[in-house]
N, C-alpha and C positions, 0 to 999 in steps of 0.2 A: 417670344411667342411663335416665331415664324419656324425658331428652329424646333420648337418643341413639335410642330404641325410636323415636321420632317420627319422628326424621329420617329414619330408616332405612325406617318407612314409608312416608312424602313421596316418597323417592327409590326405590321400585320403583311407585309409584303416575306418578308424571311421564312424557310424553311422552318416547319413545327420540330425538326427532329432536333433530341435534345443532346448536348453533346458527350453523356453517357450512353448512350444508343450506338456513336458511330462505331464502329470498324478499327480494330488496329490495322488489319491487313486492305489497302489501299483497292484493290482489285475486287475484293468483295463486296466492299461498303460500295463502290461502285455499281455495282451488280445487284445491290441491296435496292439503290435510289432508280433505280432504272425498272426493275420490278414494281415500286413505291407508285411511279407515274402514274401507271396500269392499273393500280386497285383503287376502287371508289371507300373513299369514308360512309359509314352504315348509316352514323349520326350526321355529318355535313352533304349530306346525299352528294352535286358533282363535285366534288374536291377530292383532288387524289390523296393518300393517306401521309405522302409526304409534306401536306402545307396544312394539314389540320392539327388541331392542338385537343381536340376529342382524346379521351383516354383510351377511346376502345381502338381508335388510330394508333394511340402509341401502342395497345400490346398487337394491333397485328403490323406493327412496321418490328415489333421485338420479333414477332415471330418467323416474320419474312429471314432476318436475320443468322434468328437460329438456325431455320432449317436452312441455311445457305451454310453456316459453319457444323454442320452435321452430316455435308459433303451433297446437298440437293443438287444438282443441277434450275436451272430458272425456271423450266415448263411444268420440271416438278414440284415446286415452291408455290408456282400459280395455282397448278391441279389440284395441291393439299389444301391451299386456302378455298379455292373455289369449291371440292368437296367438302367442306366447313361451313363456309357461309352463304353457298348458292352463288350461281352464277350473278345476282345483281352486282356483286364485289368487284365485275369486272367493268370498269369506265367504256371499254369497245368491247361489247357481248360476241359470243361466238355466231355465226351465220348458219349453222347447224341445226337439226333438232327442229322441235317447235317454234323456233326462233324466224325460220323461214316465213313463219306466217307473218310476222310480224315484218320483218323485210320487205315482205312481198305489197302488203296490205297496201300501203301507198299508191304505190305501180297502179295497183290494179284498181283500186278505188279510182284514180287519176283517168286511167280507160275508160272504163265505165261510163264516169260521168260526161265523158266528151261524147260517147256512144248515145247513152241518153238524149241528150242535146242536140248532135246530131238528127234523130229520129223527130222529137221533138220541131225543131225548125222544118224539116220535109216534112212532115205529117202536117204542118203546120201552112206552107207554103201550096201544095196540093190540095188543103181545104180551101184557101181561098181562089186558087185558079177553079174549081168542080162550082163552087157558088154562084161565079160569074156564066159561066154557063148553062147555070139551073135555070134560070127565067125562059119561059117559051114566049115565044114572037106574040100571043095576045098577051100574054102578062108586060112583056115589056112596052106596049102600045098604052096600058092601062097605068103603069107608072109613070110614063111621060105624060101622058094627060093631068097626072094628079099633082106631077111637077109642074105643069103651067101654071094651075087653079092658084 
């Protein structure tokens, strides 16, 4: 029982890649898995395309492949896939682009709200200091007497 729980975990823990997929040439299947990291599964959304068993994982781990034995260099293997399937493909999206907004977003929502808050407390602390000294000398004569009663 115990070893079946073992095995059972080994085998969702192993690489989806099947071992007609790999590489004769050592160096590329290398270069192949290393690329693999880098791209998101479309269907497993965060799992890179080398531990998913999705099909549409295996043909772009085939394709990674190909274009590696078609003479691609890696950035352009990435660039062909990423013109393909959009940038979502990439597990660390580029900092580029439109993407800044999205970078940025955090940052400055993070400002803001402290900004806010900020103002918020002074605006806050200066209402109550102006109140205490709204009362004129007969008003505050009239309130102690109403606190005696």
């Amino acid at each position: 029982m115990v070893l079946a729980a073992a095995l059972a975990l080994v085998a969702t823990l192993a690489p989806a890649v099947q071992p007609d997929e790999v590489l004769a040439d050592p160096a590329l299947e290398s270069r192949a898995r290393e690329i693999s990291q880098g791209l998101r599964c479309l269907v497993c959304r965060n799992e890179n395309i080398d531990d998913s068993n999705a099909e549409l994982a295996r043909d772009l781990r085939l394709l990674v492949r190909e274009r590696l034995t078609a003479g691609d260099s890696d950035t352009e293997v990435v660039d062909f896939i990423t013109d393909r399937y959009g940038e979502y493909v990439l597990l660390k999206p580029t900092t580029g682009g439109a993407n800044w907004l999205l970078w940025g977003a955090g940052p400055l929502m993070l400002v803001l709200g402290l900004g806010i808050g900020a103002l918020f407390v002074r605006r806050r602390s200066q209402g109550a200091a102006s109140r205490e000294d709204a009362l004129s000398p007969e008003e505050e004569q009239r309130l102690q007497a109403l606190l005696k009663e």
